[in-house]
C-alpha positions as CSV (number, residue, x, y, z in Angstrom):
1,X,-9.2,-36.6,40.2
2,X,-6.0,-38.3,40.8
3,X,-2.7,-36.5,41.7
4,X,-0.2,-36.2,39.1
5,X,3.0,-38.2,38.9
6,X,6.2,-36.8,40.1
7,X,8.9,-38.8,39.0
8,X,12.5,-38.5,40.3
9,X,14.8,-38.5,36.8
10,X,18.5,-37.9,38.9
11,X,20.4,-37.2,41.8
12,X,23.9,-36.4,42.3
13,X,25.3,-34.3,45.3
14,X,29.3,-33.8,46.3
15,X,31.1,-35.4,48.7
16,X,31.1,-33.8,52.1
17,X,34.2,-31.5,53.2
18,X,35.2,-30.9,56.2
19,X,33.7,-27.9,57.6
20,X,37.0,-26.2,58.5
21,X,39.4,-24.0,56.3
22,X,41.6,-27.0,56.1
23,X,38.2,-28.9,54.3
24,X,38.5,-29.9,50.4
25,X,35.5,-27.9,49.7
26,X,36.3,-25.2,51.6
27,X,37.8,-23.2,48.3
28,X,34.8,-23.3,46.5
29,X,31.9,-20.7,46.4
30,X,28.7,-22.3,48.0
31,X,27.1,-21.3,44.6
32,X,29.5,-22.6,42.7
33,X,29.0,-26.0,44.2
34,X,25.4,-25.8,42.8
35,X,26.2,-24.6,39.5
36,X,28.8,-28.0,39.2
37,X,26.1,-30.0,40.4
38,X,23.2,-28.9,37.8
39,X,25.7,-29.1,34.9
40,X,26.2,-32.3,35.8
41,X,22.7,-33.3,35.8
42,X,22.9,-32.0,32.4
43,X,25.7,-33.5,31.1
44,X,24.4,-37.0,32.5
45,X,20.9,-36.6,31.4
46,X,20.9,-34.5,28.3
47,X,18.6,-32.1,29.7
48,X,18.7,-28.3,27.7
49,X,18.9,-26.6,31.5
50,X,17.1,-23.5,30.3
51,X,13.9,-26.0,29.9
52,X,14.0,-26.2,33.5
53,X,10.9,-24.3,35.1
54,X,12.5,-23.5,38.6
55,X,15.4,-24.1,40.8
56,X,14.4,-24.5,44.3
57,X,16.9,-24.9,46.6
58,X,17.1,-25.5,50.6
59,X,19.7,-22.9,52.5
60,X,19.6,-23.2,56.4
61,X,21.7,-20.0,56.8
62,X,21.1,-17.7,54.4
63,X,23.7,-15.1,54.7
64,X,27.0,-14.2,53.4
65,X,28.2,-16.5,50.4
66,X,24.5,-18.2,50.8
67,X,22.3,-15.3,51.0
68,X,20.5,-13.0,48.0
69,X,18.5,-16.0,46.9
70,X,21.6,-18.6,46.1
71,X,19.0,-21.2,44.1
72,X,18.7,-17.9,41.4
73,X,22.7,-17.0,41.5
74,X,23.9,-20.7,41.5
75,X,21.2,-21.5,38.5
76,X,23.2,-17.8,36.7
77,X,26.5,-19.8,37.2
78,X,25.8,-22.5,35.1
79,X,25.8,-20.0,31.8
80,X,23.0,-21.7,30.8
81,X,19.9,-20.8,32.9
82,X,19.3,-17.2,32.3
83,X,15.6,-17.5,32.0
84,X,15.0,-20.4,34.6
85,X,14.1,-18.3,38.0
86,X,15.0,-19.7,41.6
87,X,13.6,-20.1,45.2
88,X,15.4,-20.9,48.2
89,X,14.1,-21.9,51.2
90,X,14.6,-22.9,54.7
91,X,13.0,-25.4,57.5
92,X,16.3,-25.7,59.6
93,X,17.2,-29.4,59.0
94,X,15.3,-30.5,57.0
95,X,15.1,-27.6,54.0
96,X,16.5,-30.1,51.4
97,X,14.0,-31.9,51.6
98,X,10.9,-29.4,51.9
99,X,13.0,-27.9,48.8
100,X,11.9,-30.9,47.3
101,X,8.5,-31.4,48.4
102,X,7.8,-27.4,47.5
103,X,9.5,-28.7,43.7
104,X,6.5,-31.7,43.3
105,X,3.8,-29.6,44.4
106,X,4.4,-27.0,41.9
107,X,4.5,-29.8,39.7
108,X,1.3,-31.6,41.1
109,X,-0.2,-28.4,41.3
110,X,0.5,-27.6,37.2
111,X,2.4,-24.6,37.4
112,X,5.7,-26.3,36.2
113,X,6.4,-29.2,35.0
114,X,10.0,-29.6,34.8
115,X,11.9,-28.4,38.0
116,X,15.3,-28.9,39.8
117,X,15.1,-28.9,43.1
118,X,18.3,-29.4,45.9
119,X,20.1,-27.9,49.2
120,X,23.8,-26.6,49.9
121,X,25.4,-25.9,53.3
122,X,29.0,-24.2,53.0
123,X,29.2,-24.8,56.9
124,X,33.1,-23.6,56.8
125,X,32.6,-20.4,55.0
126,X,28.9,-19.8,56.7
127,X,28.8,-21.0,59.7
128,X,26.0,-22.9,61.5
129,X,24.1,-19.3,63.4
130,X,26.0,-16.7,61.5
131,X,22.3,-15.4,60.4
132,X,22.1,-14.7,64.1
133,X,18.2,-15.7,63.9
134,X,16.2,-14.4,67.0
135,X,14.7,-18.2,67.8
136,X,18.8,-19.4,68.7
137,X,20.2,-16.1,69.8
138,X,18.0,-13.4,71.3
139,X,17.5,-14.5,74.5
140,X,13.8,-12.9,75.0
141,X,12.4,-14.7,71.9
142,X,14.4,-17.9,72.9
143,X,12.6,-18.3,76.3
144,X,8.8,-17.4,75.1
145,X,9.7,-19.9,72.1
146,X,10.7,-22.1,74.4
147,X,14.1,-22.8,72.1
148,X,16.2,-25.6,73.6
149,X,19.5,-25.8,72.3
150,X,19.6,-29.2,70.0
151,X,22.4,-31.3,72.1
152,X,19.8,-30.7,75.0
153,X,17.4,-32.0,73.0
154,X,19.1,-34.9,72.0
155,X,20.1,-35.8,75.9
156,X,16.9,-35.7,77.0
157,X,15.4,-38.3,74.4
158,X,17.7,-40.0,76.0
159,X,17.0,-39.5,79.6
160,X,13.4,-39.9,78.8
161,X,13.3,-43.4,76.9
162,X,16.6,-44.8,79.0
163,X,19.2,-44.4,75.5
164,X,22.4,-45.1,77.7
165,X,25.6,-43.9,76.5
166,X,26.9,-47.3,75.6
167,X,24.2,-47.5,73.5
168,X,24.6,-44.2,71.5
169,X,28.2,-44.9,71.1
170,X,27.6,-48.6,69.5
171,X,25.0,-46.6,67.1
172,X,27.7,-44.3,66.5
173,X,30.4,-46.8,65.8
174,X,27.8,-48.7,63.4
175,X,27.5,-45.6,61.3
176,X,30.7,-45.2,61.1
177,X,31.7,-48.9,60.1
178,X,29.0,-48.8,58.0
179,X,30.0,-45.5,56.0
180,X,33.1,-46.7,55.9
181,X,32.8,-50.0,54.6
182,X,30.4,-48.1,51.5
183,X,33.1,-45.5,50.7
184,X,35.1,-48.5,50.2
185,X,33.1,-50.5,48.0
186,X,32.4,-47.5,45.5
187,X,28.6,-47.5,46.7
188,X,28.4,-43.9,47.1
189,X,30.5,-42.8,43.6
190,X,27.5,-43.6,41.4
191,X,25.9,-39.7,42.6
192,X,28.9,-38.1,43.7
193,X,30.0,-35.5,41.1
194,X,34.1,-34.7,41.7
195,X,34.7,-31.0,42.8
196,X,38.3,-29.4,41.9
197,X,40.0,-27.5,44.9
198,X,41.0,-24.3,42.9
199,X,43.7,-23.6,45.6
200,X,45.2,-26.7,45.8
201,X,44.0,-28.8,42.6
202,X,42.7,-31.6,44.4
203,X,40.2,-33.3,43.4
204,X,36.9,-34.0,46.2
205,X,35.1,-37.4,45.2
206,X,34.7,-39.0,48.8
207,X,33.4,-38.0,52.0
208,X,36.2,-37.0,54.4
209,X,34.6,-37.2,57.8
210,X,34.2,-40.6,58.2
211,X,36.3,-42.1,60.9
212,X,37.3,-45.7,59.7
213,X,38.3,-47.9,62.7
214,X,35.5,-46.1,65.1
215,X,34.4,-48.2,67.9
216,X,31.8,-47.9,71.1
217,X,35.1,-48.3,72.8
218,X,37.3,-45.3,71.4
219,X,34.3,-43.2,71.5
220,X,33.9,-43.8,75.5
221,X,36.3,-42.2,76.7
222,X,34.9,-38.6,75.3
223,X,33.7,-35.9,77.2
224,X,29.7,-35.1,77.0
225,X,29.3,-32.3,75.0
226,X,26.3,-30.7,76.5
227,X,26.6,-30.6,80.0
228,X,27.6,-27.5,80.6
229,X,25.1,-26.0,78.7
230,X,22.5,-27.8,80.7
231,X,24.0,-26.5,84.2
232,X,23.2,-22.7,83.1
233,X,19.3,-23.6,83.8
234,X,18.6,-25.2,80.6
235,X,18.3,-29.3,82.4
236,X,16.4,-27.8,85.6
237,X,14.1,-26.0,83.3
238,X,13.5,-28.6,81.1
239,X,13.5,-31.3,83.9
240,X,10.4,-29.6,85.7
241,X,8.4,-29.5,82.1
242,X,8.1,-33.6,82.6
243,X,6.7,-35.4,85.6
244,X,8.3,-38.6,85.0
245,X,11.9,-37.3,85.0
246,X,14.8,-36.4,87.3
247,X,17.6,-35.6,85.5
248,X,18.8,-35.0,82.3
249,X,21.9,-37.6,81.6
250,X,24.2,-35.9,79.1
251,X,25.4,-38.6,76.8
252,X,26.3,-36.8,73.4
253,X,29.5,-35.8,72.5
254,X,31.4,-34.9,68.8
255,X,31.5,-39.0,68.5
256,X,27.9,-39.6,68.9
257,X,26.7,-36.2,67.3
258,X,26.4,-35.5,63.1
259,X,29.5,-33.5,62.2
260,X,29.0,-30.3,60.9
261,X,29.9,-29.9,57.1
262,X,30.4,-28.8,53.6
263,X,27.9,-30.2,50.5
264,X,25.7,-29.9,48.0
265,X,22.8,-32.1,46.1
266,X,20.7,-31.5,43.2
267,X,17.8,-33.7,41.8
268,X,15.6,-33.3,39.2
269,X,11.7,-33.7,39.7
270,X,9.7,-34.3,36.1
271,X,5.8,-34.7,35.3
272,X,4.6,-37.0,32.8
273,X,4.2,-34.2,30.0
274,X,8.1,-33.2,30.3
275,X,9.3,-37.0,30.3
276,X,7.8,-37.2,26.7
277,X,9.0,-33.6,26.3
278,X,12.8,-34.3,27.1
279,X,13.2,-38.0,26.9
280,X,14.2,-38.0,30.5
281,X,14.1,-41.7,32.2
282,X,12.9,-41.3,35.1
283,X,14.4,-43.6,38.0
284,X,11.6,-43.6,41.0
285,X,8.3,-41.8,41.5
286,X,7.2,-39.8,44.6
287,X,4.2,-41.7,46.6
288,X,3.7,-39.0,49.4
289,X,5.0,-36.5,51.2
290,X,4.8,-35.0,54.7
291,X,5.6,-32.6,57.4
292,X,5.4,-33.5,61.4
293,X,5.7,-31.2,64.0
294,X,6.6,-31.6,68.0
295,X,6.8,-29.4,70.6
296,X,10.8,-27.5,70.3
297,X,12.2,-29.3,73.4
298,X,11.5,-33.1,71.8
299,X,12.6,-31.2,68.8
300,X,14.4,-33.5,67.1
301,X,11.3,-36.2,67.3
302,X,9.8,-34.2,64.6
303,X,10.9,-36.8,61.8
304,X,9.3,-39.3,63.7
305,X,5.9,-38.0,62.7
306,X,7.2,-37.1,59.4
307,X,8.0,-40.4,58.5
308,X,4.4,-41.8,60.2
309,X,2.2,-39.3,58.0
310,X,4.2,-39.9,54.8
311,X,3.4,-43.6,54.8
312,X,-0.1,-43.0,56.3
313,X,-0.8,-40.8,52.7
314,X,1.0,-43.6,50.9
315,X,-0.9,-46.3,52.5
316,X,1.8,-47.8,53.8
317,X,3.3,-49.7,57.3
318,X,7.0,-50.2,58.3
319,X,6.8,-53.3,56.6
320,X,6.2,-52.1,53.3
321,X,8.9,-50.1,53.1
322,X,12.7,-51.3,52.1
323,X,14.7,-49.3,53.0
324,X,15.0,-45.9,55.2
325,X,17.1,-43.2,55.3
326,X,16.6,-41.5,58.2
327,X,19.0,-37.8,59.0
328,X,21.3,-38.8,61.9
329,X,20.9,-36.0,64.4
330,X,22.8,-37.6,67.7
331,X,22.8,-41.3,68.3
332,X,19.8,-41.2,71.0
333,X,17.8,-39.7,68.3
334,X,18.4,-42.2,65.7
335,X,18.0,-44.8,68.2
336,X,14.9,-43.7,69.6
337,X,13.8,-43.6,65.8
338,X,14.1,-47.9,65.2
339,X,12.5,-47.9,68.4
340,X,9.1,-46.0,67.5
341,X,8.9,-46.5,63.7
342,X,9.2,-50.5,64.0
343,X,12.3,-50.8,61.3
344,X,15.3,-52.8,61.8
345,X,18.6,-51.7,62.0
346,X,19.1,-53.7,58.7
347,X,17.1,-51.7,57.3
348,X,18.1,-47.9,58.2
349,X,20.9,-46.1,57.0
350,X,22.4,-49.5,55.9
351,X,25.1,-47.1,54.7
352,X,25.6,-45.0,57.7
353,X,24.5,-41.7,58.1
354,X,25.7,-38.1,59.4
355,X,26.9,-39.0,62.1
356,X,29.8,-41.0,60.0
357,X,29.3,-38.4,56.9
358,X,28.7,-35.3,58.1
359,X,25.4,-32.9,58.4
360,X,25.6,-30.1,55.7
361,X,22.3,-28.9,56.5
362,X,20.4,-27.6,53.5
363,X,21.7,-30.1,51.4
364,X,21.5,-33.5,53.7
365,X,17.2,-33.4,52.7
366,X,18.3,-34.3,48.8
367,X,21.4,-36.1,49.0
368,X,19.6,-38.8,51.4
369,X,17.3,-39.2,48.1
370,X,20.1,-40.1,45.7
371,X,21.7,-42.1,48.6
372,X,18.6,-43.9,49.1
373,X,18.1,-44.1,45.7
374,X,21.1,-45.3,44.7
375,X,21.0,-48.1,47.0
376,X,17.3,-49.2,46.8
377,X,18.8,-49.9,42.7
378,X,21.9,-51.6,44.4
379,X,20.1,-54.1,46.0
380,X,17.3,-54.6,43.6
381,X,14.4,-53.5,45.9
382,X,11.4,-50.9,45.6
383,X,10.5,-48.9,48.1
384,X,11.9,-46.1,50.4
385,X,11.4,-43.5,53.2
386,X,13.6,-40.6,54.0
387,X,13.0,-38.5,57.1
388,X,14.8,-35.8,58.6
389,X,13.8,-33.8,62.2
390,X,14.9,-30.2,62.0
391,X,15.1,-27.5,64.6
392,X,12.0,-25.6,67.1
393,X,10.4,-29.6,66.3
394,X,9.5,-28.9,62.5
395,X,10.2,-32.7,60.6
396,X,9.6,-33.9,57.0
397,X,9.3,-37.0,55.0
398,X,8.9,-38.4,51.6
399,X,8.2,-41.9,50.2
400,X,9.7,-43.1,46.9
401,X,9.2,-46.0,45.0
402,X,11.6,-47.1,42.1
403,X,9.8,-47.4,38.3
């Protein structure tokens, strides 16, 4: 029997604040985001929201203003969903996007056939660790988990595969350039929906982290980040783990590293029943889906064999794919990812990526889809990857091709 069809109908997501108290988003209720976000999907799709089966929802730090289930309260907001239940989830990083994959298996699987599915990270009113989970913070747990702080992680794919800092800082630049050169053209405005500050009336329709004007050459003269960190035993433990290494080189900094912020995304995920249920169009159709995992000190690597398995199940190589959307956690990282997958530059985050736009964790999973998405339709091509690496070495993919 062959799997059913999971068709992608929308995707919209904000634009990323700032994640300070100063940021454009910081006014508004992580929930609230949500809510804007599947009224829009409404509004642009004619969708009845209570025909919606579930709301599932990625949340890295479930606490606070994003805790007591925040897919159910967010789906409450709308007015309109009083009988459409909600699950939120977490795989560090990449919870969007297993928010997504969890959506099309309930779909494959027959128990819905209609869902909305998405991630939000309010990192300015919940901040990155405020859950205070055991694997980051309890130092027992820590060191039988062997947890290895993610800037660690990130400087020793680059000690291991000889990333030098001149060339995490030209990556850097590129996705900065890149981002900006998008924001200008309008390429992003197509999925963002416009959030009003209620403090301050402004209205939030572009990202505000990016740095127009970034170059290798500003970004050299910044301090590493993570090299104190490594001096309190972290790089001596780590180095005596790997044969073939003598150092750790300590190359990442807040120019070369995703920026921490606020944002939401929403898509909605359809069977072939509810398309001729709703009249919904859909716009691209999920070919496979997959989760990798590595061991938690090449943590961030764990996209890597995301992104292999997914096109394995889809029957796929590099060069069948168009265009790639890979999560920019640090510069090595991102490097190190064109050098093991076999794309080209040309064709990875041809946009620019987190560290340009900013990394608001649960959501960055589903707004990569309706970036990807949105360009694959730009450009008039088919096929697409995303691929994020998340914390302790989990990673998850997906493959999409446009219908």
């Amino acid at each position: 029997m062959s799997t059913p069809n999971v068709f992608i109908c929308d995707a919209v997501r904000t634009a990323r604040g700032k994640a300070k108290d100063t940021g454009g988003l910081h006014a508004v209720k992580p929930a609230d985001l949500m809510a804007k976000l599947y009224l829009a999907l409404a509004d642009r799709n004619g969708l009845d929201l209570n025909t919606v089966d579930d709301v599932v929802l990625g949340c890295v730090t479930q606490v606070g203003d994003q805790g007591s289930n925040i897919a159910r309260t967010s789906a409450l907001l709308t007015e309109k969903m009083d009988t459409v239940g909600g699950v939120t989830v977490t795989r560090y990083c990449t919870s969007g996007l297993d928010a997504a994959i969890l959506a099309a298996t309930k779909i494959q699987s027959g128990l819905d056939t209609l869902n909305i599915t998405g991630g939000i990270e309010s990192m300015s009113r919940v901040p990155m660790l405020a859950d205070k989970g055991a694997f980051f913070v309890d130092a027992d747990v820590a060191t039988r988990a062997k947890s290895v702080p993610l800037g660690i992680s990130a400087d020793l794919i680059a000690s291991l595969y000889g990333i030098s800092r001149m060339d995490a800082d030209t990556y850097a630049a590129t996705s900065q350039a890149r981002a900006a050169a998008a924001r200008a053209n309008g390429y992003f405005q197509k999925s963002i929906i416009p959030i009003t500050n209620p403090e301050t009336g402004q209205i939030i329709s572009e990202d505000e982290c990016i740095r127009e004007g970034t170059t290798a050459e500003t970004l050299a003269g910044m301090e590493p980040s993570f090299a104190g960190l490594g001096a309190k035993g972290f790089d001596a433990a780590i180095v005596a783990m790997f044969d073939n290494l003598e150092a750790i080189t300590h190359i990442h900094h807040a120019g070369n590293s995703p920026a921490m912020c606020d944002g939401g995304s929403a898509v909605i995920l359809a069977s072939d029943e509810a398309l001729s249920a709703t009249g919904l169009k859909p716009r691209a159709k999920i070919l496979s889906m997959a989760n990798g995992c590595v061991t938690p000190v090449m943590g961030l690597t764990g996209g890597f064999e995301a992104a292999k398995l997914a096109m394995q199940k889809a029957g796929m190589t590099a060069s069948d794919i168009d265009l790639v959307e890979f999560n920019e956690a640090f510069a090595a990282v991102s490097v190190q990812f064109l050098n093991d997958s076999g794309f080209s530059h040309d064709q990875v985050n041809v946009n620019g990526g987190a560290i340009a736009m900013g990394h608001a964790m649960g959501s960055s999973g589903t707004a990569l889809i309706g970036i990807l998405l949105d360009e694959l339709e730009r450009r008039g091509l088919q096929t697409g990857l995303v691929s994020l690496s998340g914390g302790a070495g989990v990673g998850t993919a997906m493959v999409l091709e446009r219908v």
